[in-house]
N, C-alpha and C positions, 0 to 999 in steps of 0.2 A: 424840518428835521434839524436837530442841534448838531453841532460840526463835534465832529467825534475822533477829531485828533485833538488834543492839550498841547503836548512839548515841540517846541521851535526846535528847528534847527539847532542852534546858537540859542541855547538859556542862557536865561540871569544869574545870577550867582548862587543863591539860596534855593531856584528849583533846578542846576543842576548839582547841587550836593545833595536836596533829595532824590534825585532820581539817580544818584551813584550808590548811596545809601539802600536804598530800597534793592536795589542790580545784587548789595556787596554780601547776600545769601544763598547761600546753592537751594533750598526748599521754593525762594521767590525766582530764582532763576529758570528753574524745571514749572512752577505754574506759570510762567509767560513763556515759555517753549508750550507748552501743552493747550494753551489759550492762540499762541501764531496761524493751530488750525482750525480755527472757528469756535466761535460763544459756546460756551459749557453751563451744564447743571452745577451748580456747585456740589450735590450730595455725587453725580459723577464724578465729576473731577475728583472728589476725594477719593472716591475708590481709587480711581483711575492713578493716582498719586502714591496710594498708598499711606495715607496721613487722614487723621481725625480730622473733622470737622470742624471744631474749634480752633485747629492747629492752623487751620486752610483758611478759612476767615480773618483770622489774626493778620497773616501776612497777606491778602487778599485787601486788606483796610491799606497797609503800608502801600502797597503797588496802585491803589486808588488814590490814595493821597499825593504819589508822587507824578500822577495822571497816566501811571502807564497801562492798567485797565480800567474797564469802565463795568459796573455795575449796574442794574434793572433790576426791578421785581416785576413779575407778572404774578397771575391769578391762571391756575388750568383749568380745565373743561370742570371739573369738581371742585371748584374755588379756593385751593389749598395754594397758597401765596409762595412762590418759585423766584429763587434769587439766581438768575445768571451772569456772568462776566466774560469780557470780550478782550482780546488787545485793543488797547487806543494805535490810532493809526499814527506812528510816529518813526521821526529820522535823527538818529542825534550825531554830529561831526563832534568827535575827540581832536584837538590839535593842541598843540601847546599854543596857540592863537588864540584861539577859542576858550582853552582855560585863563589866556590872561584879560581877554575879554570879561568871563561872568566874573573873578578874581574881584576887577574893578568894581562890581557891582554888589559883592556881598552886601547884606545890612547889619551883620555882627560881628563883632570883632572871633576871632580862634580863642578855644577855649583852653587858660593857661596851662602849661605843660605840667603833668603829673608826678610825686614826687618820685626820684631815681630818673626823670629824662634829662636829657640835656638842656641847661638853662634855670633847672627846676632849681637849684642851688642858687645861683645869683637873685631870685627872687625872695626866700628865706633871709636873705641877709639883711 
């Protein structure tokens, strides 16, 4: 059986901005409350959410990619192909330690400041 936790403790820089990322929506926040009690149908959980199906999948992709569920397809007793999703079993420690840990570790530089922020002027010039 595959180990079905992804995120450390202590991530690295790039997977804990995605996994803050993915956190920084109330729709992805209420399906990983709703998924803490056990694997779901996805056409349930959308009811159960109150959100279309396409809407649920969308952000369903985002919380997968940032490993914080995990997704399967099965086949039912009438061969009709069932997508369900799980929380990944995960712990993550927030500290200003810990952010200056993954910090060090990013692979991209921040993306330059937009215009009207601060700084955005000294670069224009």
């Amino acid at each position: 059986m595959k180990d079905r936790s992804s995120i450390t403790n202590r991530p690295e820089g790039d997977e804990l901005l995605a996994v803050l990322a993915a956190l920084a929506n109330p729709h992805r926040l209420r399906i990983l409350a709703a998924l803490a009690g056990g694997r779901e149908y996805v056409s349930r959980l959308a009811r159960r959410l109150e959100i279309s199906r396409p809407l649920l999948h969308m952000h369903l992709k985002r919380l997968e990619a940032a490993g914080l569920v995990i997704g399967d397809l099965e086949l039912s007793k009438e061969g009709k192909a069932m997508r369900y999703y799980e929380a990944a079993g995960f712990a993550l420690e927030l500290t200003p330690a810990t952010i200056a840990e993954a910090a060090r570790t990013l692979s991209a530089d921040p993306a330059p400041p937009r215009s009207g922020e601060h700084g955005a002027e000294e670069d224009e010039r």
